[in-house]
TORVEX-758962 format. One record per residue: residue number from 1; residue in three letters; x, y, z of N, C-alpha, C, O, CB in turn. Coordinates in Angstrom, 1 decimal. Glycine has a CB too. Layout:
BEGIN
   n res    nc1    nc2    nc3   cac1   cac2   cac3    cc1    cc2    cc3    oc1    oc2    oc3   cbc1   cbc2   cbc3
 NUM ALA      X      Y      Z      X      Y      Z      X      Y      Z      X      Y      Z      X      Y      Z
...
END
This chain:
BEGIN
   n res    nc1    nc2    nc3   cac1   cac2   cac3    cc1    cc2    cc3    oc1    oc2    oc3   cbc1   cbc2   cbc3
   1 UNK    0.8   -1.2    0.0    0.0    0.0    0.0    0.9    1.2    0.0    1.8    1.5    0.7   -1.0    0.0    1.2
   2 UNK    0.3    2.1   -1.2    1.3    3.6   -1.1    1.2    4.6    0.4    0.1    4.9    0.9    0.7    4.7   -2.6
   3 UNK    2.4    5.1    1.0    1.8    5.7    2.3    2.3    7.5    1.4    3.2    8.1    0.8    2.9    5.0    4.2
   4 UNK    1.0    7.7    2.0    1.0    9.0    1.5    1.5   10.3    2.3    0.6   11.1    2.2   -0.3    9.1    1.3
   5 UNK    2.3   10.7    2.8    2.7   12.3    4.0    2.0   13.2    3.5    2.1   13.6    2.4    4.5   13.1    4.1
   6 UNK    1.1   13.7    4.8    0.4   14.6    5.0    0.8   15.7    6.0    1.3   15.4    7.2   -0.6   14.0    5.1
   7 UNK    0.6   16.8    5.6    1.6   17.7    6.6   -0.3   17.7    8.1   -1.5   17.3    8.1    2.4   20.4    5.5
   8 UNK    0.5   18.2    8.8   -0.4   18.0   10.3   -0.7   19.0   10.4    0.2   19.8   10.0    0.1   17.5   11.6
   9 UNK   -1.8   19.5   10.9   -1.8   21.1   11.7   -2.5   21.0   13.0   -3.5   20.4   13.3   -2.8   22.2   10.7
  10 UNK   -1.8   21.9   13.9   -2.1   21.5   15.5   -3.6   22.5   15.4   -4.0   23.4   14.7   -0.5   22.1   17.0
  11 UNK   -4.0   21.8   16.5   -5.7   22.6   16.9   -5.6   24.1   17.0   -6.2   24.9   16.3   -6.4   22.1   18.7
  12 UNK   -4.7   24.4   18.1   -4.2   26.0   18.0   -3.4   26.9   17.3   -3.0   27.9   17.8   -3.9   26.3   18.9
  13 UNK   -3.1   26.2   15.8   -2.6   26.6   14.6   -4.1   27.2   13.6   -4.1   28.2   12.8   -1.8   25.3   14.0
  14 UNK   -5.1   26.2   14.1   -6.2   26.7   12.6   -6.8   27.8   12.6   -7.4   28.1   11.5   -7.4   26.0   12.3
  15 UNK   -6.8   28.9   13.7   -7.4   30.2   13.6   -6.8   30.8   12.6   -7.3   31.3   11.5   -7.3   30.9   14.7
  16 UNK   -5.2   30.8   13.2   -4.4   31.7   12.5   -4.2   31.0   11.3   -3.1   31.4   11.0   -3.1   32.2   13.2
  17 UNK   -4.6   30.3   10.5   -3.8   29.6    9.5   -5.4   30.3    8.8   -5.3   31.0    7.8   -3.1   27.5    9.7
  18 UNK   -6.4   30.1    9.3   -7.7   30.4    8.4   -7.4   32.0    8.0   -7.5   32.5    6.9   -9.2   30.2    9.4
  19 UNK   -7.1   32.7    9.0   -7.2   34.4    9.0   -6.1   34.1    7.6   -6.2   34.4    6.4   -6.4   35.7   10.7
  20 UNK   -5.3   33.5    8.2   -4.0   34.2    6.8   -5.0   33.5    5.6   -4.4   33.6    4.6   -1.8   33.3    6.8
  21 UNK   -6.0   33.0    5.4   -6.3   32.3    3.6   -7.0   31.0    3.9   -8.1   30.9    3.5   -4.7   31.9    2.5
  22 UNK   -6.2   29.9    4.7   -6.7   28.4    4.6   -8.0   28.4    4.6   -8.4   29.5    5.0   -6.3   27.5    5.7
  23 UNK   -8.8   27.4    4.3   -9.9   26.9    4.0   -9.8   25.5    4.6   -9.0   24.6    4.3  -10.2   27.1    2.7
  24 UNK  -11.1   25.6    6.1  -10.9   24.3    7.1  -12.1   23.7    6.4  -13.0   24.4    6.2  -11.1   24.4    9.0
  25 UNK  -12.1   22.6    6.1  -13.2   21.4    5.4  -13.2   20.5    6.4  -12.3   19.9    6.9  -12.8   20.4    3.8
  26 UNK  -14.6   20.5    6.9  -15.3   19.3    8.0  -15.2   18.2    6.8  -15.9   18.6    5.8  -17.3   19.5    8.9
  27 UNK  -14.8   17.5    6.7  -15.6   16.3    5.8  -16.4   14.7    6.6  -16.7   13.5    6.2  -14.2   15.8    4.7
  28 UNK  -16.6   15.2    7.5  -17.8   14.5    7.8  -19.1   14.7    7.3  -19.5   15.8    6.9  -17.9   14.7    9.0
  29 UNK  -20.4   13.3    7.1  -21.1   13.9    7.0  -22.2   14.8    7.4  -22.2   15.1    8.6  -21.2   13.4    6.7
  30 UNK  -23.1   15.5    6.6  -24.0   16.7    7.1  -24.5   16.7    8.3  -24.3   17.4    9.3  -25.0   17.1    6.3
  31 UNK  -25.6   15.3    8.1  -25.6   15.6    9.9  -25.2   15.8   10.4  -25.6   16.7   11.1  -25.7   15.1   10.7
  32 UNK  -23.5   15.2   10.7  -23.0   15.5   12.2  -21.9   17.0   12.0  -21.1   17.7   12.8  -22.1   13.9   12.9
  33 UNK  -22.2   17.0   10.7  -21.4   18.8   10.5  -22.4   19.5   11.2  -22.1   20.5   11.9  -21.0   19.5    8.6
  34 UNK  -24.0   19.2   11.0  -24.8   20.1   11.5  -25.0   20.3   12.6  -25.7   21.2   13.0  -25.6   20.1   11.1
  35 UNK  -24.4   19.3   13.5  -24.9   19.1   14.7  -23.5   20.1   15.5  -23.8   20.6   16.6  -25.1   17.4   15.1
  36 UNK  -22.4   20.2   15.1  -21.4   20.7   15.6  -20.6   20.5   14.9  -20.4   19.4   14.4  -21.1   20.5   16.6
  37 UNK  -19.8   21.9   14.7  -18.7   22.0   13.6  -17.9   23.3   13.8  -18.4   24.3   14.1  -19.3   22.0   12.2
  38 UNK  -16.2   23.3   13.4  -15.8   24.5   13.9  -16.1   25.4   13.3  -16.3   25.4   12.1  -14.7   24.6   14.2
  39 UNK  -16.0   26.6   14.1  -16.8   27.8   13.0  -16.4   28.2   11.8  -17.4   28.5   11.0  -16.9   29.0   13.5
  40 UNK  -14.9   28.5   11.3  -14.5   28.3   10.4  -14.9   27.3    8.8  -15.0   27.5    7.5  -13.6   28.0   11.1
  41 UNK  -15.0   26.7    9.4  -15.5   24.9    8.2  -16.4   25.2    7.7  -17.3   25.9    8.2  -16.0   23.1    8.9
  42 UNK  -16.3   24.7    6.2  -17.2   24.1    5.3  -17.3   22.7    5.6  -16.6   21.9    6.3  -16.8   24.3    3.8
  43 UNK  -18.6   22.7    4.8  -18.5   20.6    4.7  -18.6   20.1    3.1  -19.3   20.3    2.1  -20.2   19.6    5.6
  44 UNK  -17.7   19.3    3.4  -18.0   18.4    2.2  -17.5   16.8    2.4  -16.3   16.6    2.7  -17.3   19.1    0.9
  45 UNK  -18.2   16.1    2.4  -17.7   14.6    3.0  -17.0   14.4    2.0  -16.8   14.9    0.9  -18.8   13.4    3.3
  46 UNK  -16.4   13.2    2.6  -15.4   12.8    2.1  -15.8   11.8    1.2  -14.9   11.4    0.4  -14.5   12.4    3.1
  47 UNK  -17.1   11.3    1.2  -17.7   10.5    0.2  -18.1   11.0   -1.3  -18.3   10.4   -2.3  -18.8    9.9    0.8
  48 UNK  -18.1   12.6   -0.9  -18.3   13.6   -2.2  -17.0   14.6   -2.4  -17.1   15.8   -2.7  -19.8   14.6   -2.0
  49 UNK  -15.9   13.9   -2.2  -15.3   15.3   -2.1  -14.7   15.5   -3.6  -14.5   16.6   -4.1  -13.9   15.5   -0.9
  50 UNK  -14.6   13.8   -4.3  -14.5   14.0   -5.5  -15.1   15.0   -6.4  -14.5   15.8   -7.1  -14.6   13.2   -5.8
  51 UNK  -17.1   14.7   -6.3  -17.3   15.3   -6.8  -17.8   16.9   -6.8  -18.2   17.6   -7.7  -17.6   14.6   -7.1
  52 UNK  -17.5   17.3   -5.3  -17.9   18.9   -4.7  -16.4   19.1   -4.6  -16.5   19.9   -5.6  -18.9   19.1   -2.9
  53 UNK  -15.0   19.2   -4.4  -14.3   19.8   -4.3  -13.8   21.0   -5.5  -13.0   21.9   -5.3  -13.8   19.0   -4.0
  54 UNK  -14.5   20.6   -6.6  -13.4   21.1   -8.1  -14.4   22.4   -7.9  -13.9   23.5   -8.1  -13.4   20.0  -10.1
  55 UNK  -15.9   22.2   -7.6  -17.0   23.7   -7.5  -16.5   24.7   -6.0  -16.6   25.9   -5.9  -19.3   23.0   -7.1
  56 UNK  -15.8   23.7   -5.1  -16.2   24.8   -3.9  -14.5   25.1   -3.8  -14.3   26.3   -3.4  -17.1   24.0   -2.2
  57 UNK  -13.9   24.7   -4.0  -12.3   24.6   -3.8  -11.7   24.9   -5.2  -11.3   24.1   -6.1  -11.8   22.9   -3.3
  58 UNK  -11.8   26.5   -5.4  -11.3   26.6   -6.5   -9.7   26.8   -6.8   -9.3   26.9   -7.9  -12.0   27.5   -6.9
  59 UNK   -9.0   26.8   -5.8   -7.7   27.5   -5.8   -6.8   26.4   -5.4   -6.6   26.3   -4.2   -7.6   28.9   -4.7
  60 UNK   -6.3   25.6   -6.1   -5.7   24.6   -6.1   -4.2   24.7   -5.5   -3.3   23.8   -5.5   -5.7   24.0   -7.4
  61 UNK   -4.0   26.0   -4.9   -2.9   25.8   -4.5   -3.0   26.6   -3.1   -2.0   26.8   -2.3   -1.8   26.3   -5.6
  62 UNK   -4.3   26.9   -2.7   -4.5   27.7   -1.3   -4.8   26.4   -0.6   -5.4   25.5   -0.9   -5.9   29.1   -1.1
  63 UNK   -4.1   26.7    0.8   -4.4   25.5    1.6   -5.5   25.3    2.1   -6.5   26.0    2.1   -3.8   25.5    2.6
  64 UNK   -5.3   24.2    2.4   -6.8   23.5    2.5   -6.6   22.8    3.9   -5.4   22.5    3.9   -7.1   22.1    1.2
  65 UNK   -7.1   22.4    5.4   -7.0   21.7    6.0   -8.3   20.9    6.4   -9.3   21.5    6.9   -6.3   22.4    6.7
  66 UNK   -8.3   19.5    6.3   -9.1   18.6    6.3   -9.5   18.2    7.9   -8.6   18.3    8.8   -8.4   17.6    5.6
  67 UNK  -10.8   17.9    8.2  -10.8   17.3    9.5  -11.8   16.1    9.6  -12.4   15.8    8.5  -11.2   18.4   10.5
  68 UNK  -12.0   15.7   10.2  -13.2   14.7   10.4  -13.4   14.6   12.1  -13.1   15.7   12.7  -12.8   13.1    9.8
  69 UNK  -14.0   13.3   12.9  -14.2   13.3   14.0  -12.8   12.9   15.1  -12.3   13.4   16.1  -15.5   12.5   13.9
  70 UNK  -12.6   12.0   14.6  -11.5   10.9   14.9  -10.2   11.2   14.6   -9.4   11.1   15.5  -11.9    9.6   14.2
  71 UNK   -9.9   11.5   13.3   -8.6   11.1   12.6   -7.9   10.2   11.3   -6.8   10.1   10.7   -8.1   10.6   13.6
  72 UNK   -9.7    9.7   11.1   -9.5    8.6   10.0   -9.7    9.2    8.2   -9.0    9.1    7.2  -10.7    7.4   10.4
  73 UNK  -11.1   10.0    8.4  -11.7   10.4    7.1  -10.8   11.3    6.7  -10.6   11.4    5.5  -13.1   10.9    7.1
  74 UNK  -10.1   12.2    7.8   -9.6   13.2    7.3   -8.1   13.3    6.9   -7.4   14.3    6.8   -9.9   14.0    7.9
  75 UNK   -7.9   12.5    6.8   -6.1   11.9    5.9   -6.8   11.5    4.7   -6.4   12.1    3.7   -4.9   10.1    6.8
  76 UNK   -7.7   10.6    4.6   -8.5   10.2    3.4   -8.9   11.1    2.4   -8.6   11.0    1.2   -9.6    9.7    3.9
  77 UNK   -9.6   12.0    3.0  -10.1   13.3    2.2   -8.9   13.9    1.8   -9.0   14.3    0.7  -11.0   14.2    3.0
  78 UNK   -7.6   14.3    2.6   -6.6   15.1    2.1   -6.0   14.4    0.8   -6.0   15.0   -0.3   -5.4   15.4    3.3
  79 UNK   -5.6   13.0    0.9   -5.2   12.0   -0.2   -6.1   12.5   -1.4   -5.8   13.1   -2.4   -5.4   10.2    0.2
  80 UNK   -6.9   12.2   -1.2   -8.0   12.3   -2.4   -7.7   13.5   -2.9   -7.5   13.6   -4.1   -9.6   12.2   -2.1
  81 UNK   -7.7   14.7   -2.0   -7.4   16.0   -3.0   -6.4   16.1   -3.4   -6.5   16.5   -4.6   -7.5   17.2   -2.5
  82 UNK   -5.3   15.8   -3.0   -3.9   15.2   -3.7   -3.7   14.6   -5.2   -2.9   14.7   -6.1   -3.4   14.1   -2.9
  83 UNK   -4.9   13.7   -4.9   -5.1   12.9   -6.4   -5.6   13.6   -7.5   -5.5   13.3   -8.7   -6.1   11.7   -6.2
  84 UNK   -6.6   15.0   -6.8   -6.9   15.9   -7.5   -6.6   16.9   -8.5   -7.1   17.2   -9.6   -7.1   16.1   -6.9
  85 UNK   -5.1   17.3   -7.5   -4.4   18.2   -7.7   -4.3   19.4   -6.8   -3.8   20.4   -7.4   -4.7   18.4   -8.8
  86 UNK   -4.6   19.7   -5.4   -4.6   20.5   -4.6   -2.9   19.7   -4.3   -2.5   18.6   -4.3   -6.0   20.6   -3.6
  87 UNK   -2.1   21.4   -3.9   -1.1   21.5   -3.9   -0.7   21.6   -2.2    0.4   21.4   -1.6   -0.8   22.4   -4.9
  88 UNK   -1.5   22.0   -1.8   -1.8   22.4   -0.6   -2.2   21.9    0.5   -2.7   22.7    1.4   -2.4   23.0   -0.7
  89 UNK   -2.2   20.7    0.7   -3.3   19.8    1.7   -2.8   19.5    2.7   -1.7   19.2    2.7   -3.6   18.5    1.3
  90 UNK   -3.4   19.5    3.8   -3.5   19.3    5.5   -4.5   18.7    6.5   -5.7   18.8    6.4   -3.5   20.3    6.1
  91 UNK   -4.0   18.1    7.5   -5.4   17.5    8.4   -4.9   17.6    9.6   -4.0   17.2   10.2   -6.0   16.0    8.2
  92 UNK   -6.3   18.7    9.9   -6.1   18.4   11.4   -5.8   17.4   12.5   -6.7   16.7   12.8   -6.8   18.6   11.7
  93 UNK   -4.8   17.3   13.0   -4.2   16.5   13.7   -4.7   16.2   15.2   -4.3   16.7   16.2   -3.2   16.8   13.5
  94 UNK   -5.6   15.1   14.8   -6.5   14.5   15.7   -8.2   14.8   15.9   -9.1   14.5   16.8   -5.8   14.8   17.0
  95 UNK   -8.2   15.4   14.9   -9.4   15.4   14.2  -10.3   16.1   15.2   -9.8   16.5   16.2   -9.8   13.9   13.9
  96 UNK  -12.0   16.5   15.0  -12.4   17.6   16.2  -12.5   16.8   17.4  -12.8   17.6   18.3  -13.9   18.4   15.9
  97 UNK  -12.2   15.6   17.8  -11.9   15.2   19.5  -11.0   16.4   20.0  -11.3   17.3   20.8  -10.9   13.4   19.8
  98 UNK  -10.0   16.1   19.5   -9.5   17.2   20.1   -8.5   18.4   20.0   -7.4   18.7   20.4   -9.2   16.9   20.6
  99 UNK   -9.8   18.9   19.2  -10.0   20.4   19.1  -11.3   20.8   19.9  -11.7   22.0   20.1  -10.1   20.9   17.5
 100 UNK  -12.1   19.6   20.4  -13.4   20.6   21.2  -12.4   21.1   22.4  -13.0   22.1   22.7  -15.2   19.6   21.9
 101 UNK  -11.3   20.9   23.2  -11.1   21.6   24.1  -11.1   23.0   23.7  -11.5   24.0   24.4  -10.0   21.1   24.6
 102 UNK  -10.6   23.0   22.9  -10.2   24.8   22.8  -11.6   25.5   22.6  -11.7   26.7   22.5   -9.0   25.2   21.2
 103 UNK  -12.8   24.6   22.7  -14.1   25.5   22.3  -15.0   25.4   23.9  -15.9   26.1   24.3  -15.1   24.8   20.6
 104 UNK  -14.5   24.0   24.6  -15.1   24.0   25.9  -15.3   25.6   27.0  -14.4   26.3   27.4  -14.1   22.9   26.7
 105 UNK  -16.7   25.8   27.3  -16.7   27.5   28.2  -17.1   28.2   27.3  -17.6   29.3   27.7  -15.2   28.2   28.8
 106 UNK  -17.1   28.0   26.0  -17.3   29.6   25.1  -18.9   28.8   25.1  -19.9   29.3   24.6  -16.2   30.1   23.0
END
C-alpha cells in the first residue's frame, strides 16, 4: 500500500492559519457537521469530495486543512485532494476530539 505524508496542523494553529487564507473542510457527513462544527469549516464529505471539491475549492494551490471526527476520514479526504491536484493539503491533527477543548466554556 502507497503511504501517502500529510503535513499536520495542530488545533491551536487553525485560527491563525484560516485568517491568513486556509480553508478548514469538515468532511464529515452533514448531519453531524450540522450538529457541531468548527466555525471556520465548510463541509463536504469525504464520500463527495471528489465530486464537490473542483465547484467549492477553486484555488488549487491555497491551503486546504481537512478534518473529520476521529482522525481517520480526514487523511483520506486530504489523499484524495492530492489525487486531485490540490497542492496544498492538511489535516487536522487528531481530528475535532481534540480540538473541542479549545471551544469548551465559550
Amino acid at each position: 500500500m502507497e503511504q501517502v505524508i500529510t503535513k499536520k496542523v495542530q488545533p491551536e494553529q487553525v485560527h491563525e492559519r484560516v485568517a491568513a487564507g486556509a480553508v478548514l473542510v469538515d468532511v464529515r457527513e452533514h448531519d453531524y457537521y450540522s450538529r457541531f462544527h468548527l466555525p471556520e469549516a465548510i463541509n463536504i464529505s469525504v464520500r463527495a469530495i471528489n465530486l464537490q471539491a473542483p465547484d467549492v475549492l477553486t484555488d488549487r494551490d491555497q491551503e486546504i486543512i481537512c478534518y473529520c471526527n476521529g482522525g481517520t476520514r480526514g487523511p483520506r479526504a486530504a489523499k484524495a485532494l492530492m489525487e486531485l491536484g490540490y497542492r496544498n493539503v492538511a489535516v487536522l491533527d487528531g481530528g475535532l476530539r481534540r480540538s473541542m477543548s479549545m471551544f469548551e466554556g465559550q
